[in-house]
GUSEGU-498257 format. One record per residue: residue in one letter; x, y, z of N, C-alpha, C, O, CB in turn; residue number from 1. Coordinates in Angstrom, 1 decimal. Each point is the difference from the previous one (the first is absolute). Glycine has a CB too. Example, Ala and Ser with C-alpha at 12.3 -4.5 7.8 and 13.67 -1.06 7.14 Angstrom:
GUSEGU-498257
residu:A n.xx:13.2 n.yy:-5.7 n.zz:7.8 ca.xx:-0.9 ca.yy:1.2 ca.zz:0.0 c.xx:0.9 c.yy:1.2 c.zz:0.0 o.xx:1.0 o.yy:0.0 o.zz:0.7 cb.xx:-2.9 cb.yy:-1.2 cb.zz:0.5 num:1;
residu:S n.xx:1.5 n.yy:2.3 n.zz:-1.9 ca.xx:0.9 ca.yy:1.1 ca.zz:0.0 c.xx:-0.8 c.yy:1.1 c.zz:0.8 o.xx:0.5 o.yy:1.1 o.zz:0.1 cb.xx:0.7 cb.yy:-1.7 cb.zz:-2.3 num:2;
end
This chain:
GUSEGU-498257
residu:X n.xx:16.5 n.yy:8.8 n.zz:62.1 ca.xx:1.4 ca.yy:0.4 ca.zz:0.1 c.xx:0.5 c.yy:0.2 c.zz:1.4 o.xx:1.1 o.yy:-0.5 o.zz:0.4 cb.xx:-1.3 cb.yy:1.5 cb.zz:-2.6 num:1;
residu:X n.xx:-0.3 n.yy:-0.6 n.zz:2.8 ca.xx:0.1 ca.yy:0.7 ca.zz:1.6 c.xx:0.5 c.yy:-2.1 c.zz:0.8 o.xx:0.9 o.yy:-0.3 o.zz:0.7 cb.xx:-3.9 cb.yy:3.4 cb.zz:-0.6 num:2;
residu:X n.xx:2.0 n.yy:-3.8 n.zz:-0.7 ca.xx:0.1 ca.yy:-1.3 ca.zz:1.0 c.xx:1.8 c.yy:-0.5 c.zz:-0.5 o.xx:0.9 o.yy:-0.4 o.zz:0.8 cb.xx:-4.4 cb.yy:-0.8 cb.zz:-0.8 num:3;
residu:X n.xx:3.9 n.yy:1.4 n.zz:-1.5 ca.xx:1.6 ca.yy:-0.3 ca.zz:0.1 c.xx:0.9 c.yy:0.5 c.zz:1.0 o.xx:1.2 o.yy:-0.3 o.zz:-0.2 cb.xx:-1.5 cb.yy:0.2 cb.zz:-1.9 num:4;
residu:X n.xx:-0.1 n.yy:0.9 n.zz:3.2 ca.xx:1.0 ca.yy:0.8 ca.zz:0.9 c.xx:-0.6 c.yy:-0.9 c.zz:0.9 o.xx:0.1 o.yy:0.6 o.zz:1.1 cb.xx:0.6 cb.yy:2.0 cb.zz:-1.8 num:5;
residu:X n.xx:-1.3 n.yy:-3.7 n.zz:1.0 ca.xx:-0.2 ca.yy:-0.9 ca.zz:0.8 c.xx:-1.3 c.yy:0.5 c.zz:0.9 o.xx:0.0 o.yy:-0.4 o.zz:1.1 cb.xx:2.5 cb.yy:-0.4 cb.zz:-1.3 num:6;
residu:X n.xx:-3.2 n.yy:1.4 n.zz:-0.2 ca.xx:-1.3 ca.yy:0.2 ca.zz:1.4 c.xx:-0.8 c.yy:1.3 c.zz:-0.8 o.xx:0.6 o.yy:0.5 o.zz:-1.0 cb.xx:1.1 cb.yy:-1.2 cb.zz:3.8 num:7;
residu:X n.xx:-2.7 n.yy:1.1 n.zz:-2.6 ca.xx:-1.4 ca.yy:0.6 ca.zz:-0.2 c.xx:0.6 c.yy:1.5 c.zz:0.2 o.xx:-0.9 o.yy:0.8 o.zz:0.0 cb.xx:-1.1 cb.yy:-3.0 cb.zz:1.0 num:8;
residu:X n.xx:3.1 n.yy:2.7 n.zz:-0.9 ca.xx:0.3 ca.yy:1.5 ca.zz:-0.1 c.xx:1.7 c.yy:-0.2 c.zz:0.3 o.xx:0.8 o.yy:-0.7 o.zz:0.7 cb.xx:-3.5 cb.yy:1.9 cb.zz:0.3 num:9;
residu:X n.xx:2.7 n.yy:-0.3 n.zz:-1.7 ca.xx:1.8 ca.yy:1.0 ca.zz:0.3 c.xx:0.5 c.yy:0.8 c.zz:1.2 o.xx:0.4 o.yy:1.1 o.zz:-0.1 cb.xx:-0.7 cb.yy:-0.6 cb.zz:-2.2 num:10;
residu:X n.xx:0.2 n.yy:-1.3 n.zz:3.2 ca.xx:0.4 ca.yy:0.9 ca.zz:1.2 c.xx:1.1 c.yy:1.1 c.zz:-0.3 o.xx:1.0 o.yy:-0.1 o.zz:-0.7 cb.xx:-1.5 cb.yy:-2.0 cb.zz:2.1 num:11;
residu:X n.xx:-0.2 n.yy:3.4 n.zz:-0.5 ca.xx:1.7 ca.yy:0.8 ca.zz:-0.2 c.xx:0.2 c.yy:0.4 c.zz:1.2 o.xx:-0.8 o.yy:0.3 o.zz:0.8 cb.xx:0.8 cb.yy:0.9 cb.zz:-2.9 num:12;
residu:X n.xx:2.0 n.yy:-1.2 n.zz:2.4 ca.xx:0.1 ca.yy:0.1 ca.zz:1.1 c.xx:0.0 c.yy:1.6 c.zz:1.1 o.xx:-0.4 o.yy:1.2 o.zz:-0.2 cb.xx:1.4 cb.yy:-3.5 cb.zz:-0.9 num:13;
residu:X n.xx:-0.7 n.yy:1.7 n.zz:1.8 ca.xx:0.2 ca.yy:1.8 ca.zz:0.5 c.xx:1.1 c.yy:0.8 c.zz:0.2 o.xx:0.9 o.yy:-0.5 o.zz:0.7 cb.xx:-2.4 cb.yy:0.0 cb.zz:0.4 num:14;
residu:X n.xx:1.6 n.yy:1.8 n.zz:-1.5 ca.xx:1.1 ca.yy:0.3 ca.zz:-0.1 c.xx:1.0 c.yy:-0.1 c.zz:1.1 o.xx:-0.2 o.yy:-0.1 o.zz:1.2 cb.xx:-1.0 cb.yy:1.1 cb.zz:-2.7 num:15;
residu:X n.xx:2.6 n.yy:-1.0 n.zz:1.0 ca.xx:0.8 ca.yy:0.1 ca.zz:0.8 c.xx:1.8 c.yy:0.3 c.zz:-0.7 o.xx:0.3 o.yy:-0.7 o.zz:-1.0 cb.xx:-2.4 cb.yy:-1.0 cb.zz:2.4 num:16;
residu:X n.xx:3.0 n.yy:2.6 n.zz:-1.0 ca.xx:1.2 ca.yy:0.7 ca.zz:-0.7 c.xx:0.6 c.yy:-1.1 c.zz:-1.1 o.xx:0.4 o.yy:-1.1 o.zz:0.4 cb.xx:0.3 cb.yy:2.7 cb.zz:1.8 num:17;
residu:X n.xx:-0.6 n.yy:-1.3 n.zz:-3.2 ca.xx:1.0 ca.yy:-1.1 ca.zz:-0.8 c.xx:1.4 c.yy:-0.4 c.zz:0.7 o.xx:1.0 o.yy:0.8 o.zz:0.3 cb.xx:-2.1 cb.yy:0.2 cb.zz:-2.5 num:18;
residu:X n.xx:1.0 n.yy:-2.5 n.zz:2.2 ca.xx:1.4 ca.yy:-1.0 ca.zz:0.9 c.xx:0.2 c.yy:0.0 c.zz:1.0 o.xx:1.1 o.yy:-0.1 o.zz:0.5 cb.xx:0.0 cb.yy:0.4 cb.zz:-1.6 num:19;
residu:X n.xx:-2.6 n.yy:-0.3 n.zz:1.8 ca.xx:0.2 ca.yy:0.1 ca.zz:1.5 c.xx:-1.3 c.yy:-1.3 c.zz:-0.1 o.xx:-0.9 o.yy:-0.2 o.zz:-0.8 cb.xx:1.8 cb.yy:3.3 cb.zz:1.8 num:20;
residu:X n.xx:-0.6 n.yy:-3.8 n.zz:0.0 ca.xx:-0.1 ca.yy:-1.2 ca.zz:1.1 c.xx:-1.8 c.yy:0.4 c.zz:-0.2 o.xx:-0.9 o.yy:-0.8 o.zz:-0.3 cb.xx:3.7 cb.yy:0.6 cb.zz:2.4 num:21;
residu:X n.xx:-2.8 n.yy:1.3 n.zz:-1.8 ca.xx:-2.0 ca.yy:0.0 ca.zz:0.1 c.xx:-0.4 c.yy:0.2 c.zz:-1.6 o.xx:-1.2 o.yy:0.0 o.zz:-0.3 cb.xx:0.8 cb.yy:1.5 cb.zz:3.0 num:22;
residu:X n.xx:1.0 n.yy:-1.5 n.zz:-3.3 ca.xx:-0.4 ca.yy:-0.4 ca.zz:-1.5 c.xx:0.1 c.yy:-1.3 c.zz:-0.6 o.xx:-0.8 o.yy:-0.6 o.zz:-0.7 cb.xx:1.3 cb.yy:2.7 cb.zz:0.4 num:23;
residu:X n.xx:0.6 n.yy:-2.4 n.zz:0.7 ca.xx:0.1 ca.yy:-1.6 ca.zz:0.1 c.xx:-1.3 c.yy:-0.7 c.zz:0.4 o.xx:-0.7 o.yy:-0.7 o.zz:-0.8 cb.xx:3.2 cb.yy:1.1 cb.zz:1.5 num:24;
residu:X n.xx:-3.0 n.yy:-0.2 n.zz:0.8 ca.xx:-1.1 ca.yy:-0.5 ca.zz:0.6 c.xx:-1.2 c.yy:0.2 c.zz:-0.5 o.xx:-0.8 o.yy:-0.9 o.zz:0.0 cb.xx:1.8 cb.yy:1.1 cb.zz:1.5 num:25;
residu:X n.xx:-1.1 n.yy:0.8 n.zz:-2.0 ca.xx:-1.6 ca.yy:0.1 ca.zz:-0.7 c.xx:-0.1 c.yy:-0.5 c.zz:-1.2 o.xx:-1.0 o.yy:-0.5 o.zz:-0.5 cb.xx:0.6 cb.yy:2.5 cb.zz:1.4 num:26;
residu:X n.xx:1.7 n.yy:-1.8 n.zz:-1.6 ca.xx:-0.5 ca.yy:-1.0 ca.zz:-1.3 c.xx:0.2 c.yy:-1.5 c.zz:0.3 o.xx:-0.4 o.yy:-0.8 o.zz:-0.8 cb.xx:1.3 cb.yy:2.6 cb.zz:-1.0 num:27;
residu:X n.xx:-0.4 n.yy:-2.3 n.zz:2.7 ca.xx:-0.2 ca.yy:-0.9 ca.zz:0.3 c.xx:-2.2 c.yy:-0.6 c.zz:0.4 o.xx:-0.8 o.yy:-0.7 o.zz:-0.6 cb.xx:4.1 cb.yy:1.3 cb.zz:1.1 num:28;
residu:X n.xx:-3.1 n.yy:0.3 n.zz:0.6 ca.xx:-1.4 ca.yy:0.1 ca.zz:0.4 c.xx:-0.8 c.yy:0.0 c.zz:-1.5 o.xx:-0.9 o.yy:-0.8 o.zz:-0.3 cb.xx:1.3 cb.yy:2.3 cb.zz:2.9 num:29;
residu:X n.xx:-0.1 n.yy:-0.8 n.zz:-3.3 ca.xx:-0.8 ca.yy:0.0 ca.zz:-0.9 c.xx:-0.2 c.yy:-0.9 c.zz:-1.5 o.xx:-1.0 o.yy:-0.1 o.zz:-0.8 cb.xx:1.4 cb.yy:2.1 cb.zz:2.0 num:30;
residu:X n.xx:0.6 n.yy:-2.5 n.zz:-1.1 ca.xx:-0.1 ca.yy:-1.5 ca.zz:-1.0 c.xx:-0.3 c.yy:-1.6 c.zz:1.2 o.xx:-0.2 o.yy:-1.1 o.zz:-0.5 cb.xx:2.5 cb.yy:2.6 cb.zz:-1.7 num:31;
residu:X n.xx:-2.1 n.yy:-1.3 n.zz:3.5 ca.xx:-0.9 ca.yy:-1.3 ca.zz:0.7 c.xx:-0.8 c.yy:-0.8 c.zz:-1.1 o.xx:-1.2 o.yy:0.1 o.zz:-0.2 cb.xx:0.8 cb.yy:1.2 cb.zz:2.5 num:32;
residu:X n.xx:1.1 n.yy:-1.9 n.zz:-2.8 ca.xx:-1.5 ca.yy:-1.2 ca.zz:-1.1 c.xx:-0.3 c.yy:0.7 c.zz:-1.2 o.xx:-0.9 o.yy:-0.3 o.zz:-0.8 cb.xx:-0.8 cb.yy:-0.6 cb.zz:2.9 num:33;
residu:X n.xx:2.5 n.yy:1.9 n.zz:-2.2 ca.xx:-0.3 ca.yy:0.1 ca.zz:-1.6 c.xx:1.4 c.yy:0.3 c.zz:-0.8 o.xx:0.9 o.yy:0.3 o.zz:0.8 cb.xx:-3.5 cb.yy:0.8 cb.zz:-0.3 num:34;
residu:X n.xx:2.9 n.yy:-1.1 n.zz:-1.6 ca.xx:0.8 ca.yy:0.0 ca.zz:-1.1 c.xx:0.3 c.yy:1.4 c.zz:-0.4 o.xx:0.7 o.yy:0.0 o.zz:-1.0 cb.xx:-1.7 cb.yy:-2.1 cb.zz:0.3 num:35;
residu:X n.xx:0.7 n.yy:3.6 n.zz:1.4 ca.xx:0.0 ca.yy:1.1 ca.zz:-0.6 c.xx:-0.8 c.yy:0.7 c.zz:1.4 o.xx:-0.7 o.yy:-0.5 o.zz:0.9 cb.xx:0.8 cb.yy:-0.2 cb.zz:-3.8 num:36;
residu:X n.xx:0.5 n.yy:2.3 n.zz:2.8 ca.xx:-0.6 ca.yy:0.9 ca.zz:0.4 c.xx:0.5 c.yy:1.4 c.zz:-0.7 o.xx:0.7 o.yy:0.2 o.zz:-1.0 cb.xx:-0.9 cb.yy:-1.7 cb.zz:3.1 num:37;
residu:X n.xx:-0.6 n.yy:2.7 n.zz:-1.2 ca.xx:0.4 ca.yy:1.2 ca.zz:-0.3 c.xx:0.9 c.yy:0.4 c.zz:1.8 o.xx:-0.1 o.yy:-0.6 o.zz:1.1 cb.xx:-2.3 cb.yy:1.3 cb.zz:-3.4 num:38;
residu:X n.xx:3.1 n.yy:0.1 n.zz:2.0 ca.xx:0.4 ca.yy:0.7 ca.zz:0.8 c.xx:0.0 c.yy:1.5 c.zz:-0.1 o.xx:0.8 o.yy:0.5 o.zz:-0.8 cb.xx:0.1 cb.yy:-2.5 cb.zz:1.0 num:39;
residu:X n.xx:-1.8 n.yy:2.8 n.zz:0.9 ca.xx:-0.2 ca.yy:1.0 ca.zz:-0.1 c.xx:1.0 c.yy:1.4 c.zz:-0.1 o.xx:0.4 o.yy:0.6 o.zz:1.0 cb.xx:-2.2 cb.yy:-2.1 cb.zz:-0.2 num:40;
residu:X n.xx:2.1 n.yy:1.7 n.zz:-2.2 ca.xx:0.9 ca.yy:1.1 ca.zz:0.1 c.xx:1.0 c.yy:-0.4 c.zz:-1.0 o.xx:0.5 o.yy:0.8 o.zz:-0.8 cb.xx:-1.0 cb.yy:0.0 cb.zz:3.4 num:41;
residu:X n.xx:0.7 n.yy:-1.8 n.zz:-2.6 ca.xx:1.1 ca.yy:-1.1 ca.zz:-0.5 c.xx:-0.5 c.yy:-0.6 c.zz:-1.4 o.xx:0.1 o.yy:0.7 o.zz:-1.0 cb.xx:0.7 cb.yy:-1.4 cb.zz:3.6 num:42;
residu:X n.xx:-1.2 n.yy:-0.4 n.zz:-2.7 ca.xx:-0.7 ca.yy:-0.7 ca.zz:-1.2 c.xx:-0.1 c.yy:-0.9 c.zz:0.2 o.xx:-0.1 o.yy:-0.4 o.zz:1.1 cb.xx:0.5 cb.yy:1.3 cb.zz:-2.3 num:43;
residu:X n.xx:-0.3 n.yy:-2.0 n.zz:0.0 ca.xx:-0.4 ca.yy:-1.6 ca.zz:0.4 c.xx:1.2 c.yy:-0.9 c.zz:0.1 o.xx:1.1 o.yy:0.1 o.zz:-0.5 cb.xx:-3.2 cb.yy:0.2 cb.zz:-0.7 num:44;
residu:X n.xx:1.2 n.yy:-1.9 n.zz:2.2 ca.xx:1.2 ca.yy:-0.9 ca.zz:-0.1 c.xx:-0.6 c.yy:-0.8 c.zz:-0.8 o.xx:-1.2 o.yy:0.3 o.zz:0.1 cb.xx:2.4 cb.yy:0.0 cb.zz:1.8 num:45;
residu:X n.xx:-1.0 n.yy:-1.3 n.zz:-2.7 ca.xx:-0.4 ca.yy:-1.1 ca.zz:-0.7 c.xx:1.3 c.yy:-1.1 c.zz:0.3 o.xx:1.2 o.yy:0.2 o.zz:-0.1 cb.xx:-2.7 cb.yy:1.4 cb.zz:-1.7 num:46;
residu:X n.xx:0.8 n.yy:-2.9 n.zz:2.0 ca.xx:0.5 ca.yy:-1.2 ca.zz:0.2 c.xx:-0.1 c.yy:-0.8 c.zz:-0.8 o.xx:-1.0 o.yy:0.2 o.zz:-0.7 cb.xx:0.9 cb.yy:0.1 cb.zz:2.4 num:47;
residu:X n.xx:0.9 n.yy:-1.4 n.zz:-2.0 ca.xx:0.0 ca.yy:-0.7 ca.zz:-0.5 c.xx:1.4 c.yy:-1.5 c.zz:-0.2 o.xx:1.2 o.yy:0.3 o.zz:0.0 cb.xx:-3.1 cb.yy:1.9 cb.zz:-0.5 num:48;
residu:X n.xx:1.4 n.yy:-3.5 n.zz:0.2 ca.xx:0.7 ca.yy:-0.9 ca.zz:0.1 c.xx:1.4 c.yy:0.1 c.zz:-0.7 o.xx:1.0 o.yy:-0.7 o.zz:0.3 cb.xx:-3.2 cb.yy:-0.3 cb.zz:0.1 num:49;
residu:X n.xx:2.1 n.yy:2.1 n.zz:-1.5 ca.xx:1.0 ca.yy:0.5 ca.zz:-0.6 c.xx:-0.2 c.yy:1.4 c.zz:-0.7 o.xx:-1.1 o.yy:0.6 o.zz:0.0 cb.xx:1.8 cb.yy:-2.9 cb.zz:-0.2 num:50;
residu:X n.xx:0.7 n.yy:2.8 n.zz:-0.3 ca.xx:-0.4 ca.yy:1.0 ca.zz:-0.3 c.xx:-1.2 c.yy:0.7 c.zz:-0.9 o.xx:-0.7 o.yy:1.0 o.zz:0.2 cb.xx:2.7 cb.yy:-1.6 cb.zz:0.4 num:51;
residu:X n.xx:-2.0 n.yy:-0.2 n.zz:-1.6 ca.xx:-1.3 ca.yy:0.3 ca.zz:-0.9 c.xx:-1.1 c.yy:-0.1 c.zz:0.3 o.xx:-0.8 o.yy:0.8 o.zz:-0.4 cb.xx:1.8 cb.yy:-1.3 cb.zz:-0.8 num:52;
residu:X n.xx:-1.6 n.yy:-0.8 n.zz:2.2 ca.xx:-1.1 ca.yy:0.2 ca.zz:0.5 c.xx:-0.2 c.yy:1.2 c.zz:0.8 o.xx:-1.1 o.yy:0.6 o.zz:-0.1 cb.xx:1.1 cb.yy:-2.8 cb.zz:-0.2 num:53;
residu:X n.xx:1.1 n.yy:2.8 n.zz:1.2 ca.xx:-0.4 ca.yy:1.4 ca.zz:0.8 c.xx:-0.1 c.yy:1.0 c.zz:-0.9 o.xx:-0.9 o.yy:0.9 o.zz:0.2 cb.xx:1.9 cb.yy:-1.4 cb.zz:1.7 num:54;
residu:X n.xx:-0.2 n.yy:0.5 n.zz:-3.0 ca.xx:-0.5 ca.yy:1.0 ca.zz:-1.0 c.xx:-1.5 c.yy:-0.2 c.zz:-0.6 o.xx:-0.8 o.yy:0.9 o.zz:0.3 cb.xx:3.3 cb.yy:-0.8 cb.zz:-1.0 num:55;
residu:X n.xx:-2.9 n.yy:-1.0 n.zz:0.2 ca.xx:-1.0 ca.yy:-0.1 ca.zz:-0.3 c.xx:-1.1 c.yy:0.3 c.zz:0.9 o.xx:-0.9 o.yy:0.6 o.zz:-0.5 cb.xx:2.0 cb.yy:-1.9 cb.zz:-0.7 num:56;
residu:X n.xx:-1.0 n.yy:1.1 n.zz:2.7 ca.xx:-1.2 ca.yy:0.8 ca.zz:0.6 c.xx:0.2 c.yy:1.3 c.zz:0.4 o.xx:-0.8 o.yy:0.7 o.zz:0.3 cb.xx:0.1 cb.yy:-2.6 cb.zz:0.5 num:57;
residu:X n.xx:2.1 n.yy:2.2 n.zz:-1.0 ca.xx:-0.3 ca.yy:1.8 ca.zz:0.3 c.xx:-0.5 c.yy:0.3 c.zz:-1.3 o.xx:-0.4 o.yy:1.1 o.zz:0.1 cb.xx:2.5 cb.yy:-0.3 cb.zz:1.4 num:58;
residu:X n.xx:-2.4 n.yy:-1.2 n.zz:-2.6 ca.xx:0.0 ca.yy:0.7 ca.zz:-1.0 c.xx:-2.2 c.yy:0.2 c.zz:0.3 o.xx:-0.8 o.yy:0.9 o.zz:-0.2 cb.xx:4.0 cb.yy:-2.1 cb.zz:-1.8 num:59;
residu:X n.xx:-3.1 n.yy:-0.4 n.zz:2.5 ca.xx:-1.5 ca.yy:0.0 ca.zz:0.4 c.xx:-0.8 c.yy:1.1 c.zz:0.3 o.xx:-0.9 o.yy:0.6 o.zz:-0.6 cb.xx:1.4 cb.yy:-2.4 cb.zz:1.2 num:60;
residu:X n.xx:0.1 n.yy:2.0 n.zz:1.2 ca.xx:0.2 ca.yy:1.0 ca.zz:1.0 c.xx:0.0 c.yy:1.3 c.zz:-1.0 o.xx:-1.1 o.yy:0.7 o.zz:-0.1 cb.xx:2.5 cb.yy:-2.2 cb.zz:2.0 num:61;
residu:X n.xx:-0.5 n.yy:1.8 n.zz:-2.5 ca.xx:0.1 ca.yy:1.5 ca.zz:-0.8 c.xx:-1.1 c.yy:0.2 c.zz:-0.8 o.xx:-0.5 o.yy:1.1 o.zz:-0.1 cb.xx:2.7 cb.yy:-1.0 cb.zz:0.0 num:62;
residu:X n.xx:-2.8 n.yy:-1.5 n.zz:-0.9 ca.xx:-1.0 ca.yy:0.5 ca.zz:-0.8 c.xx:-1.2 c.yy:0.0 c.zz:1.1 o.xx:-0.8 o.yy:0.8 o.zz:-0.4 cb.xx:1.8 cb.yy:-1.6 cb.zz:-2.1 num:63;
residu:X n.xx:-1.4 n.yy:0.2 n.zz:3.9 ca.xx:-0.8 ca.yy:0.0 ca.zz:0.2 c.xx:0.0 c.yy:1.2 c.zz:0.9 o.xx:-1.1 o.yy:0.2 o.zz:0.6 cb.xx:0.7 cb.yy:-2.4 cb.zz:-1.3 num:64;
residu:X n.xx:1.5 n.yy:3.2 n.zz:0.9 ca.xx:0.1 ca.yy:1.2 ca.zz:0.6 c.xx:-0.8 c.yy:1.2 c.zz:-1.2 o.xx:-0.6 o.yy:1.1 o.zz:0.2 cb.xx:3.1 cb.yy:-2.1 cb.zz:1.3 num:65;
residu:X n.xx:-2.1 n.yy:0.3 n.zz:-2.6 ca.xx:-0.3 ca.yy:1.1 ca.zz:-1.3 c.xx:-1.6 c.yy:0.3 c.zz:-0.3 o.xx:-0.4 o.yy:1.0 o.zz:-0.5 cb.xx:2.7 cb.yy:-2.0 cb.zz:-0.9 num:66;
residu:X n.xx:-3.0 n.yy:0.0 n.zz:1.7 ca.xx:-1.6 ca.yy:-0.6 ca.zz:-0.2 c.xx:-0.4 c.yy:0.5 c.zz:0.9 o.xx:-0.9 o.yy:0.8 o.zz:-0.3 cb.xx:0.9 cb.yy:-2.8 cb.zz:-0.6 num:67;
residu:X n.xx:0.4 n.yy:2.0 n.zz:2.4 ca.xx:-0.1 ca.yy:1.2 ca.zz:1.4 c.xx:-0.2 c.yy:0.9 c.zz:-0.4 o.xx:-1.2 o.yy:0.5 o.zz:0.0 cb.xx:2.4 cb.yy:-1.0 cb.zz:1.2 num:68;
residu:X n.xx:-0.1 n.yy:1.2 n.zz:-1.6 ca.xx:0.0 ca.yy:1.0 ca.zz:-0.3 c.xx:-1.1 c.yy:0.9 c.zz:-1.0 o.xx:-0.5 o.yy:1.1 o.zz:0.2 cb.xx:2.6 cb.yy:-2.1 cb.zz:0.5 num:69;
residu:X n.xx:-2.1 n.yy:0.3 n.zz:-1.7 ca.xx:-0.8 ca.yy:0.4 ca.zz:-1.1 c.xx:-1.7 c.yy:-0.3 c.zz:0.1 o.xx:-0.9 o.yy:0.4 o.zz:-0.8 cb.xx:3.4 cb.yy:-0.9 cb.zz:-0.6 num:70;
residu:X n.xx:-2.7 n.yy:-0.4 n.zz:2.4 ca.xx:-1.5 ca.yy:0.0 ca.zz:-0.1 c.xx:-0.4 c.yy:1.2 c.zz:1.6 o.xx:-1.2 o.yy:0.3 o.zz:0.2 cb.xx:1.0 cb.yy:-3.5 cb.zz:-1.7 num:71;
end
């Protein structure tokens, strides 16, 4: 599940104030080549070619946050 966000892990970014320019940047930095991240403090982005497909991998992302969690 992890490889549908495009690459071998879920980058998360680093924090930075909500709607500021350095939050902008790190989630940028942090999806470079992949389809999804975390952002620390904040939550996830999910991409996609349209709406449903980005739904569909956050939903990925969340269950594979849930399986984290739980093991």
């Amino acid at each position: 599940m992890v490889a549908a966000a495009g690459a071998d892990s879920i980058r998360c970014g680093r924090y930075a104030t909500f709607g500021t320019q350095a939050l902008s940047d790190a989630a940028l930095e942090a999806l470079a080549g992949r389809r999804a991240c975390l952002l620390a403090n904040h939550g996830m982005i999910a991409l996609g070619p349209d709406l449903e497909a980005a739904l569909d991998l956050a939903l990925d992302v969340e269950e594979l946050a849930r399986q984290y969690t739980l093991a």
